[in-house]
C-alpha positions in Angstrom: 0.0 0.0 0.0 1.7 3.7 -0.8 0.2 6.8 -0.8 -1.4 7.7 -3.9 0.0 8.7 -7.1 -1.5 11.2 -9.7 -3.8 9.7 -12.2 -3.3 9.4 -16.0 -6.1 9.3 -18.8 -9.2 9.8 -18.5 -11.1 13.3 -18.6 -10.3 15.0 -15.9 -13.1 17.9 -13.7 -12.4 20.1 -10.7 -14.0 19.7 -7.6 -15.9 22.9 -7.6 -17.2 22.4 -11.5 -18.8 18.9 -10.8 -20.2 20.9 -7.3 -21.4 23.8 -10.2 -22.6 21.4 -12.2 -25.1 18.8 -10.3 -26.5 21.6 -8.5 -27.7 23.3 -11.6 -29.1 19.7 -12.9 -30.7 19.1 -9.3 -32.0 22.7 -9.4 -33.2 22.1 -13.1 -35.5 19.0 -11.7 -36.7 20.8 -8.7 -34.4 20.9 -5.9 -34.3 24.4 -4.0 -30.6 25.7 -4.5 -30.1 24.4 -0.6 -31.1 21.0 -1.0 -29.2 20.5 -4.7 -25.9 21.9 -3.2 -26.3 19.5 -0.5 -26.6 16.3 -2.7 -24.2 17.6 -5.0 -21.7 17.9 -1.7 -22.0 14.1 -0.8 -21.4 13.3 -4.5 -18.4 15.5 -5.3 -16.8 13.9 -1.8 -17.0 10.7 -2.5 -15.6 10.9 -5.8 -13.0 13.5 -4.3 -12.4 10.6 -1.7 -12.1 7.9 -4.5 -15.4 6.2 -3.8 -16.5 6.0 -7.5 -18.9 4.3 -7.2 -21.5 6.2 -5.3 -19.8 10.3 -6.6 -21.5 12.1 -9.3 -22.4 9.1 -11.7 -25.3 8.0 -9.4 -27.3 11.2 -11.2 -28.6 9.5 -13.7 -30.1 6.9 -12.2 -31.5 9.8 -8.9 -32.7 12.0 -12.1 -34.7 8.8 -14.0 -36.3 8.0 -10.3 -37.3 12.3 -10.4 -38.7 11.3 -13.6 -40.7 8.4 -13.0 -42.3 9.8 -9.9 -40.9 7.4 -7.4 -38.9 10.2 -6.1 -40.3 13.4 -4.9 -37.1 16.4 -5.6 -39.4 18.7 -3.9 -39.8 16.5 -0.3 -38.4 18.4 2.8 -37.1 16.2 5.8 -39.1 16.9 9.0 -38.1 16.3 12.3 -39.8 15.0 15.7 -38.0 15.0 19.0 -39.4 11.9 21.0 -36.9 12.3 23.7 -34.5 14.9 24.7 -31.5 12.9 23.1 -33.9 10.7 20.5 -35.5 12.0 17.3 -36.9 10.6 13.9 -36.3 12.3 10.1 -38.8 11.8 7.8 -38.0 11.4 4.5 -41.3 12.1 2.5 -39.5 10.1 0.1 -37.1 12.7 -0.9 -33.5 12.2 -1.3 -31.6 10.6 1.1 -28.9 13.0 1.4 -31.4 15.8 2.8 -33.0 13.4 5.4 -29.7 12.2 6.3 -28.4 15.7 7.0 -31.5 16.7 9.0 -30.8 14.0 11.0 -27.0 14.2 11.6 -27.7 17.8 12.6 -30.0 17.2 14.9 -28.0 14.3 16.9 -25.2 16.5 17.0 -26.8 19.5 18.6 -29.0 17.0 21.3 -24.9 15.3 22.0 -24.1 19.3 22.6 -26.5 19.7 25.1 -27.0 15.9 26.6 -23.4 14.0 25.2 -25.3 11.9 23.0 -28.0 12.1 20.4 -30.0 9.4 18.6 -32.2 9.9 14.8 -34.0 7.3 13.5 -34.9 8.4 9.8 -37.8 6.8 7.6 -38.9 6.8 4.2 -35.8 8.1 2.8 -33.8 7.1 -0.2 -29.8 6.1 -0.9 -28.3 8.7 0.7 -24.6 8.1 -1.2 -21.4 7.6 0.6 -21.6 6.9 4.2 -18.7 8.6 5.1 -20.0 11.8 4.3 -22.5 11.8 7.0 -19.7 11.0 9.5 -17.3 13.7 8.2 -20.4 15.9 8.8 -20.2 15.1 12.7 -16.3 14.6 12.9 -16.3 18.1 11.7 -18.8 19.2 14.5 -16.3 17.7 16.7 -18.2 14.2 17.0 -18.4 10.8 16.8 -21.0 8.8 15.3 -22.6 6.2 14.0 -24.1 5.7 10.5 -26.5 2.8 9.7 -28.6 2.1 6.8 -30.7 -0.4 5.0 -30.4 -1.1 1.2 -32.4 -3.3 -1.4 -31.8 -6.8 -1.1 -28.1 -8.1 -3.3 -26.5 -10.5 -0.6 -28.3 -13.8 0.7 -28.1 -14.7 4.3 -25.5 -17.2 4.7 -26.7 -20.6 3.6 -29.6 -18.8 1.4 -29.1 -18.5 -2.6 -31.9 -15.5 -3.2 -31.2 -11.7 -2.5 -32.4 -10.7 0.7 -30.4 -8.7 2.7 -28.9 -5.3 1.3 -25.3 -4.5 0.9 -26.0 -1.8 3.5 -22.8 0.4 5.4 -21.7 0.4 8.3 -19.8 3.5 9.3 -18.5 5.6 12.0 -16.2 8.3 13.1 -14.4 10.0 15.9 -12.5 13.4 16.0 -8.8 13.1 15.2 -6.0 14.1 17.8 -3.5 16.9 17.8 -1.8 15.8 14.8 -3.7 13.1 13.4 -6.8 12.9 10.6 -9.9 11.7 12.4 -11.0 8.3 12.1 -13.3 7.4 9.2 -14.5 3.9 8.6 -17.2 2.9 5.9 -17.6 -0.3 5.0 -20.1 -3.0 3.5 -20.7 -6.2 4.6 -20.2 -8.0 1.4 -16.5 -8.2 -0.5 -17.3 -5.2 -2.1 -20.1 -2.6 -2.6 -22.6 -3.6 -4.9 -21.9 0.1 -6.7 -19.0 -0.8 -7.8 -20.5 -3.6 -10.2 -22.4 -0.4 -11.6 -19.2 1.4 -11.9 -17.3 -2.1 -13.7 -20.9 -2.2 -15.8 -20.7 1.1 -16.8 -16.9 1.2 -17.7 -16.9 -2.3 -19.9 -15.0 -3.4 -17.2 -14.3 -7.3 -15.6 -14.9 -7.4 -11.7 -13.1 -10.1 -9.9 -14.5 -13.7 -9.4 -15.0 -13.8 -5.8 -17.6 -10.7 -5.6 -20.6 -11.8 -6.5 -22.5 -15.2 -8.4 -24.2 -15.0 -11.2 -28.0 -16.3 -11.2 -26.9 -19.7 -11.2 -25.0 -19.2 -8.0 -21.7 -19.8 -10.0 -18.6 -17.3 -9.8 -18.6 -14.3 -12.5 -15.9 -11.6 -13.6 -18.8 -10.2 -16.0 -20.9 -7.3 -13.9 -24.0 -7.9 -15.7 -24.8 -11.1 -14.5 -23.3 -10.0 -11.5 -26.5 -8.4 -11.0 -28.5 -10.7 -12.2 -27.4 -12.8 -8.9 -26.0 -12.0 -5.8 -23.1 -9.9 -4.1 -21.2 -12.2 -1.4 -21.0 -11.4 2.5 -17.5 -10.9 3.6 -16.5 -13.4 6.3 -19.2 -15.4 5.1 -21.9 -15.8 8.0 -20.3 -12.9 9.3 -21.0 -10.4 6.9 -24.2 -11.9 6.6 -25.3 -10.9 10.1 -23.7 -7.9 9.8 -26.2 -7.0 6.5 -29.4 -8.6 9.0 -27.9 -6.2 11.8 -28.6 -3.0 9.3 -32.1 -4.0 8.9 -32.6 -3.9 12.3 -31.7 -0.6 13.2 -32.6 0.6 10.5 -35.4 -0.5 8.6 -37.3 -2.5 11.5 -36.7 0.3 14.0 -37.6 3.1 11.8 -41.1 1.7 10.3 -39.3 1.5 6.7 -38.7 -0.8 4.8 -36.6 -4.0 5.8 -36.4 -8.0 4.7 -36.2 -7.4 1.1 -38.6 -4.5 1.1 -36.1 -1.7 0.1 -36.3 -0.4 -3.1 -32.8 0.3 -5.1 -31.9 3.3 -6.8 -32.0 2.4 -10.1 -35.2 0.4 -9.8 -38.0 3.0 -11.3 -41.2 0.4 -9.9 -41.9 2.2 -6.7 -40.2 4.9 -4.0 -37.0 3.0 -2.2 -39.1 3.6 1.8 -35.4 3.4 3.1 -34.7 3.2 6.7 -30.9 4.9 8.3 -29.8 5.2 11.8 -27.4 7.8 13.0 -26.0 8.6 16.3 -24.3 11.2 17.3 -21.5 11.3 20.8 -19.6 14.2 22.8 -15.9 12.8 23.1 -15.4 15.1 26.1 -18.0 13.0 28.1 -15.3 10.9 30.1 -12.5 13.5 30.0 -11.3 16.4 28.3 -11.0 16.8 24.9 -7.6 17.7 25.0 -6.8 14.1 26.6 -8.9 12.6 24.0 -7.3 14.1 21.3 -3.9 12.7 22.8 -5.3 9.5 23.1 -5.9 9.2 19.4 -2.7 10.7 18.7 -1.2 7.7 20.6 -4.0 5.3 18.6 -2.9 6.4 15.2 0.9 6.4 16.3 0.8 2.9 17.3 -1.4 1.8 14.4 0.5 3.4 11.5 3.9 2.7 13.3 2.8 -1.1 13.7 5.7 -3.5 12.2 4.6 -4.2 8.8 3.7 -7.7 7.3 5.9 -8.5 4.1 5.4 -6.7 1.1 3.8 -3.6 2.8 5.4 -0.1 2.4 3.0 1.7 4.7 0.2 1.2 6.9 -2.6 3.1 7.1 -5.2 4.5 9.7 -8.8 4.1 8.7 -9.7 6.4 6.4 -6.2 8.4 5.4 -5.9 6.9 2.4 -9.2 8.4 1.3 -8.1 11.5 2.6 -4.9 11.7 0.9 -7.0 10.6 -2.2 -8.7 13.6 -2.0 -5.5 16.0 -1.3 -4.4 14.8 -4.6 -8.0 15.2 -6.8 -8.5 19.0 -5.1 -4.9 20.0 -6.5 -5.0 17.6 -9.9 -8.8 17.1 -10.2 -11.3 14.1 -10.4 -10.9 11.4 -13.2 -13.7 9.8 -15.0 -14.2 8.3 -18.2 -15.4 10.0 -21.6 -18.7 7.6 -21.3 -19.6 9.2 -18.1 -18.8 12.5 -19.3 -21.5 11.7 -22.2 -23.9 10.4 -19.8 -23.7 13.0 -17.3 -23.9 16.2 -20.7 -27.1 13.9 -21.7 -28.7 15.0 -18.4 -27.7 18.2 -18.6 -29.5 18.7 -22.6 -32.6 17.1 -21.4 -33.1 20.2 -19.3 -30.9 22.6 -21.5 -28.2 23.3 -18.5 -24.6 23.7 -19.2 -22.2 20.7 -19.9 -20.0 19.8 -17.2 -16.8 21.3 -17.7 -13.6 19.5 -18.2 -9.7 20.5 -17.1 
């Protein structure tokens, strides 16, 4: 593992133009300037972060959704406090990324006042990259806890039919004096179902131990990838990790849950998806200064860790995204000329401006 070099080929787009960009398109299908800047946000990051597979490509599958009426661009999140540290978002079957933010907000002022704050959100939608929401409360100064449900793509272990979704689990804390904060987001299966889409949409070969094909045998081709089923990490592990996720979020919340979710690029019916956030002080147990040494001392002993064979460099969860995105501020964010095409086609449907390229 080594720090990440600059990228070649490709068409290349500055942060800020792609930012430019799906806000006008959001704004074009009915999104108040607020609300587009804010999905655009949690796009532009992940791709800035190198998460592909859920950056700015997911638009035209969010804009066909717009289109077919199973997703309402105008829908505002609302918010009731049930307890002084619990609330619940809903949705109105909006875009995820709007609930989602109403929600993280909201348990990160109620862990202000009380050290801890709880949001259960319901019918919502894919609300992108995880990590986004927790970078939203690491930034506050918080740690938290990101949960969602997805539409079913992994079986439970010892099943053959998709059931559970390939649903995040992520969380955060503050860094220390002079370390990055702690960002983890990861699926339960071997990889994230969204990077099939990306592989699909590339003419790309995925390896042979993500997913089966619909006669449960292994596949490098992502099209019949998705005609079968993505595969749990850890086997019965990741499977209870995937039930888990539908627990918190989609039984606890009144949304969907046990194959009930709708996926984003299914245009049948609204996606009624379920998230859980949580939101904590770090000063609760001592001072934040002390914490912040602490994880000073955790990322120390982590990163300085004797390294295994082969291995230049260890990293701390979530640095290597971060120096990902160091690099794709200064040299700018690479995509292909087909997603280039696909994204302009979205913008003449609604006769905005092109996306511009470096």
């Amino acid at each position: 593992m080594t720090i990440p070099e600059p990228e070649t080929g490709g068409v290349r787009v500055d942060a800020s133009d792609a930012q430019t960009f799906v806000t006008s398109l959001l704004v074009a299908h009915g999104l108040s300037t607020e609300n587009a800047e804010t999905v655009a946000r949690g796009l532009v990051q992940a791709d800035l972060r190198g998460v592909e597979s859920h950056g700015i490509n997911r638009i035209p599958s969010y804009l066909a959704r717009v289109r077919n009426g199973v997703l309402d661009p105008k829908a505002e999140p609302t918010l009731a406090q049930i307890t002084p540290v619990v609330a619940q978002v809903d949705g109105h079957n909006g875009f995820g990324f709007l609930a989602a933010a109403r929600g993280i907000d909201a348990a990160v002022e109620m862990a202000r006042t009380f050290g801890i704050g709880m949001v259960s959100i319901k019918h919502s939608n894919h609300f992108g990259m995880s990590a986004w929401i927790v970078r939203r409360a690491t930034d506050a100064g918080m740690m938290s806890l990101v949960f969602t449900n997805s539409s079913p793509a992994l079986p439970v272990w010892g099943g053959k039919s998709q059931l559970m979704g390939v649903s995040p689990i992520a969380c955060g804390a503050p860094g220390g004096h002079d370390s990055k904060p702690f960002i983890l987001d990861m699926a339960p299966s071997i990889a994230a179902r969204g990077k099939i889409y990306k592989a699909l949409r590339r003419g790309e070969k995925i390896p042979t131990d993500w997913a089966l094909d619909s006669e449960g045998k292994p596949t490098d081709q992502p099209a019949e990838a998705l005609k079968g089923v993505m595969l749990p990490m850890g086997g019965p592990k990741g499977s209870a990790l995937a039930i888990m996720m539908d627990v918190f979020s989609g039984v606890l919340s009144g949304s969907a849950f046990a194959g009930g979710v709708t996926g984003p690029y299914d245009m049948s019916k609204p996606g009624d998806v379920g998230h859980f956030l949580v939101a904590v002080k770090p000063d609760l147990f001592m001072s934040l200064d002390e914490f912040r040494e602490r994880m000073d001392v955790l990322y120390q002993r982590v990163v300085g860790s004797d390294k295994m064979h082969g291995v230049e460099r260890i990293y701390f969860p979530g640095e290597i995204e971060h120096l990902t995105e160091e690099q794709r501020l200064k040299d700018g964010i690479q995509y292909v000329q087909d997603e280039i095409d696909a994204l302009n086609a979205e913008a003449e449907r609604v006769n905005v401006a092109k996306i511009r390229t470096m």
